[in-house]
C-alpha positions as CSV (number, residue, x, y, z in Angstrom):
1,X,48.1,70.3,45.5
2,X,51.7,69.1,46.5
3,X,54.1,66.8,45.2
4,X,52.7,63.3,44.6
5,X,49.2,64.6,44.1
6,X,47.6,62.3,47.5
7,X,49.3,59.5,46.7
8,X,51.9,57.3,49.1
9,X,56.0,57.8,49.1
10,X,57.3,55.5,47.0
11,X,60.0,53.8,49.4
12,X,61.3,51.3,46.2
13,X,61.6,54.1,43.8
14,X,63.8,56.4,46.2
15,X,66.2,52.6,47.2
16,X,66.4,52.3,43.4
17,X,67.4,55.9,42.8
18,X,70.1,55.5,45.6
19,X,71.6,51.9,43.8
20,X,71.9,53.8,40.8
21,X,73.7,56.6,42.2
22,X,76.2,54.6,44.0
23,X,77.2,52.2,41.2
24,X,77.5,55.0,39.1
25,X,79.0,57.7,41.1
26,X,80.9,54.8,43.0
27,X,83.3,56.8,45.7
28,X,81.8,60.0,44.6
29,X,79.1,58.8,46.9
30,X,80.1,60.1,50.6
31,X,77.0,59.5,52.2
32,X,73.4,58.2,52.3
33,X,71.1,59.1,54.8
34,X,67.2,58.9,54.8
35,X,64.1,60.7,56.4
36,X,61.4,58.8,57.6
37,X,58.8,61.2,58.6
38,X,58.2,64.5,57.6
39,X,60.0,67.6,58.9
40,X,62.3,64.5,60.7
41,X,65.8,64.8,60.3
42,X,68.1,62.5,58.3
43,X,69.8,59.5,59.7
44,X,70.7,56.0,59.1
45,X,68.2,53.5,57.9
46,X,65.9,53.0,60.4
47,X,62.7,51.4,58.3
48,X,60.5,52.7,55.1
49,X,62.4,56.1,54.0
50,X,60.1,59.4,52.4
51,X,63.4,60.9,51.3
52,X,67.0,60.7,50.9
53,X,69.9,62.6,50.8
54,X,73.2,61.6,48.9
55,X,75.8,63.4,49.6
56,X,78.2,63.4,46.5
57,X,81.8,65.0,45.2
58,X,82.8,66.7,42.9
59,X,79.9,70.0,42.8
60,X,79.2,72.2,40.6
61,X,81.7,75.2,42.4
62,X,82.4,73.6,45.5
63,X,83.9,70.2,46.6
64,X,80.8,69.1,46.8
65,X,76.9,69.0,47.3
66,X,73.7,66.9,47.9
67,X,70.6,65.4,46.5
68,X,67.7,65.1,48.4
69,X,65.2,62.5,46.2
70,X,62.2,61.9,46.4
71,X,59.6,59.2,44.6
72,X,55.4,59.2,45.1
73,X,53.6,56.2,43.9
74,X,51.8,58.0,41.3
75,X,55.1,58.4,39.4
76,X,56.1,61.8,41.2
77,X,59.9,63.1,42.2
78,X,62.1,65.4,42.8
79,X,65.4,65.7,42.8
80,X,66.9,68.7,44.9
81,X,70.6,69.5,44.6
82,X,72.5,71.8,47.0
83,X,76.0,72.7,47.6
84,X,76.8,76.0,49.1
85,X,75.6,79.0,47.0
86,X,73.7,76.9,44.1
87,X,70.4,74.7,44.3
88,X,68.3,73.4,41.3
89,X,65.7,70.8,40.9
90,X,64.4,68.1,38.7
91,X,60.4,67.1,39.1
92,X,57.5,65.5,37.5
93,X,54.2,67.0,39.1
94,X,51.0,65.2,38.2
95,X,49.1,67.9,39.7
96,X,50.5,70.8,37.4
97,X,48.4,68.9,34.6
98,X,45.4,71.6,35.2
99,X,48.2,74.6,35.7
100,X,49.9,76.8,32.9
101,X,53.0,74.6,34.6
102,X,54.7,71.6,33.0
103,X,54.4,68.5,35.1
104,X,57.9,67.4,34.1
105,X,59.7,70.8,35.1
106,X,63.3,71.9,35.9
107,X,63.6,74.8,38.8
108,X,66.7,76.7,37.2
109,X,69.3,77.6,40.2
110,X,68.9,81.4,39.0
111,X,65.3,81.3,39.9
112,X,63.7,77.7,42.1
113,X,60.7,79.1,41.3
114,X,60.4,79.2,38.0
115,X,59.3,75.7,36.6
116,X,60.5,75.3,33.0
117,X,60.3,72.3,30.7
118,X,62.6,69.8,31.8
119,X,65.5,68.1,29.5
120,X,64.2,64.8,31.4
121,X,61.1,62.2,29.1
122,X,58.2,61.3,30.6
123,X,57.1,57.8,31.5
124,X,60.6,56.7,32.8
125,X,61.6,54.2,35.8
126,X,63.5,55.5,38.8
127,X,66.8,53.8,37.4
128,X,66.5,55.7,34.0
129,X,65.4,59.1,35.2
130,X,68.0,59.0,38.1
131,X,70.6,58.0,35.4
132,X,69.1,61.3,33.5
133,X,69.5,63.5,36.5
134,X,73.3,62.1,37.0
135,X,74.0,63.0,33.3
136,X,73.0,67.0,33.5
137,X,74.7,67.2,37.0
138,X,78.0,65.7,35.2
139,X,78.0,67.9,32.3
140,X,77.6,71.2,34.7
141,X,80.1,69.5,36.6
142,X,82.3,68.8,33.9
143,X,81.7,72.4,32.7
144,X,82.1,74.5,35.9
145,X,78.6,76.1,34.9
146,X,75.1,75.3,35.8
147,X,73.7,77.1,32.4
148,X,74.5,73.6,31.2
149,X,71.6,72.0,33.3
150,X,68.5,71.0,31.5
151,X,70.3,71.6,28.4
152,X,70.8,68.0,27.2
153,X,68.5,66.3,24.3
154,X,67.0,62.8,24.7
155,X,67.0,61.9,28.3
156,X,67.0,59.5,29.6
């Protein structure tokens, strides 16, 4: 079964995870834009969002990249980061429960595939698991290297 295991988008989880990005990220925030159905494209706000996209600066290697995030109402997410030759992934799968699979996973940008143990606790609001996903980004960032992701203790 896919992401959020049946249940509904969470539309308050993914607004939450978009305040916290922009108060702490602040101009490093170039641009918010949602999906409202799926397969749509992404725009402005137009009504209840299933994803967004926050288009942020510095990246990794490049000037810059994006997160695409997204919350299900059964405590689901992912976030997706891009910027031109690197992708990785946060997620908590509820689904991956009866798998060999860890529901909270990382997808390492050497292999999306794989899911491996994520860096990121369980049982955590939007705000604090966003503010965890933020905190790996930075330190890659910070580093010039994403072997740095998923490497941190005690997040959030």
């Amino acid at each position: 079964m896919a992401m959020g295991n049946g249940s509904a988008i969470d539309a308050e989880s993914i607004d939450a995870s978009v305040r916290v990005m922009q108060k702490q990220l602040d101009k490093g925030v170039h641009k918010v834009q949602y999906k409202h159905t799926q397969g749509g494209q992404f725009e402005q706000r137009n009504g209840r969002p299933r994803e967004a996209r926050i288009t942020v600066t510095p990246g990794i290697h490049q000037v810059g990249g994006y997160f695409d995030i997204q919350w299900w109402e059964n405590g689901d997410y992912k976030y997706h980061y891009r910027e031109q030759g690197l992708e990785f992934r946060f997620g908590r799968e509820e689904s991956n429960q009866s798998t060999e699979m860890p529901v909270r996973h990382f997808h390492p940008p050497d292999d999306v595939t794989k899911h491996l143990p994520s860096c990121i606790g369980g049982g955590h609001p939007p705000e604090r698991v966003t503010l965890a996903v933020i905190a790996t980004w930075w330190a890659a960032v910070k580093a010039g290297d994403e072997s740095v992701l998923n490497t941190q203790d005690g997040l959030p």
